[in-house]
KEMAR-422068 format. One record per residue (C-alpha): residue in three letters; x, y, z. Coordinates in steps of 0.05 Angstrom, whole numbers, always signed. Layout:
N
FIFI residuo     xx     yy     zz
FIFI     ALA      X      Y      Z
...
This chain:
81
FIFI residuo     xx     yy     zz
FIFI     UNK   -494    +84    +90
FIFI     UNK   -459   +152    +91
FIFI     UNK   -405   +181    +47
FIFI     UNK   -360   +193   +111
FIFI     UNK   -296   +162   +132
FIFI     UNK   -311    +86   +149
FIFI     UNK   -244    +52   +151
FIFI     UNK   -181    +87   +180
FIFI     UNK   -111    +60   +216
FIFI     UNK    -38    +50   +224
FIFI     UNK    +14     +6   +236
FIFI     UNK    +87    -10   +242
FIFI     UNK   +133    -66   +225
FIFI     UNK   +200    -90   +195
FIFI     UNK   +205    -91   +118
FIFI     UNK   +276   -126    +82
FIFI     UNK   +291   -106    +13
FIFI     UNK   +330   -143    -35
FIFI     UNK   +357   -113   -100
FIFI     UNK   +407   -125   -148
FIFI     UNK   +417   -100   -220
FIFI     UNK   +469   -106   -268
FIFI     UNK   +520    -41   -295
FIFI     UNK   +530    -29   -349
FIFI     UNK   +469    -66   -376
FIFI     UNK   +486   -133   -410
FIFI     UNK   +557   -132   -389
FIFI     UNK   +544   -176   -320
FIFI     UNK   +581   -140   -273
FIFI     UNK   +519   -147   -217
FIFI     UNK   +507   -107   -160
FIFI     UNK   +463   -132   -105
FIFI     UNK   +442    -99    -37
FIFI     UNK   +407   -115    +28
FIFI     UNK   +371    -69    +82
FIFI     UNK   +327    -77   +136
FIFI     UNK   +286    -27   +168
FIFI     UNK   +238     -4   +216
FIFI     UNK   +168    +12   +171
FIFI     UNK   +108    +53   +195
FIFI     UNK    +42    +58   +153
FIFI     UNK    -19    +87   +148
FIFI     UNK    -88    +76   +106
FIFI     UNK   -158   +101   +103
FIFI     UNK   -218    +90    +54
FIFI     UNK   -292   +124    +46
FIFI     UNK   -358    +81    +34
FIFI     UNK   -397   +107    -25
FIFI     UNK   -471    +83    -34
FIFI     UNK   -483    +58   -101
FIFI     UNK   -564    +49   -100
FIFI     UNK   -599    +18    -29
FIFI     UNK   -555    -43    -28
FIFI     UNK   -490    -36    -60
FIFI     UNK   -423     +8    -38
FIFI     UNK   -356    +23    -64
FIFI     UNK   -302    +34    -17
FIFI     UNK   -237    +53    -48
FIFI     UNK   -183    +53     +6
FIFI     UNK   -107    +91     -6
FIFI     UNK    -40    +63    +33
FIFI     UNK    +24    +92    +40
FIFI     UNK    +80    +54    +73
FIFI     UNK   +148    +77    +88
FIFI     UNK   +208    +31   +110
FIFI     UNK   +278    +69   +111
FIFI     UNK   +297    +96    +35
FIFI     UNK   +232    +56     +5
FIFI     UNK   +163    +79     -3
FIFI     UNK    +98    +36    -22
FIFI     UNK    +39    +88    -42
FIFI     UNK    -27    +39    -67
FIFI     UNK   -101    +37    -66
FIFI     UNK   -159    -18    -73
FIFI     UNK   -223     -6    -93
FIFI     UNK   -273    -51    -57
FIFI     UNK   -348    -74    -77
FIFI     UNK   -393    -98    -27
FIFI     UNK   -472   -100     -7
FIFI     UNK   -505    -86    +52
FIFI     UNK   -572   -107    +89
């Protein structure tokens, strides 16, 4: 186990976002939209050895469908043998 790049891609897709909120707050009046859209994303982690047997891997995603934007990470915890 190596501290190098072990987990890397991409992908694309179709996201649909749903929203609504209400203006002036606690007046009612609701506003409510709808979009689809193309998405492309991307992610890529790094195994870290934690003594001979255990690794962390903490992975980062962004994801981008029209106006939105998803930016996350995971941490993962696994053993090896």
């Amino acid at each position: 186990m190596s501290g190098r790049p072990e987990r890397f891609g991409g992908g694309f897709g179709v996201m649909r976002v749903e929203s609504s909120r209400t203006e002036p707050p606690g007046f009612g009046v609701v506003f409510s939209s709808q979009a689809t859209s193309g998405t492309l994303s991307g992610f890529a982690g790094v195994r870290i050895p934690v003594g001979s047997r255990l690794f962390v891997r903490p992975e980062f995603e962004v994801s981008r469908g029209g106006e939105h934007m998803r930016i996350g990470g995971t941490v993962a915890i696994g053993v090896g043998w």
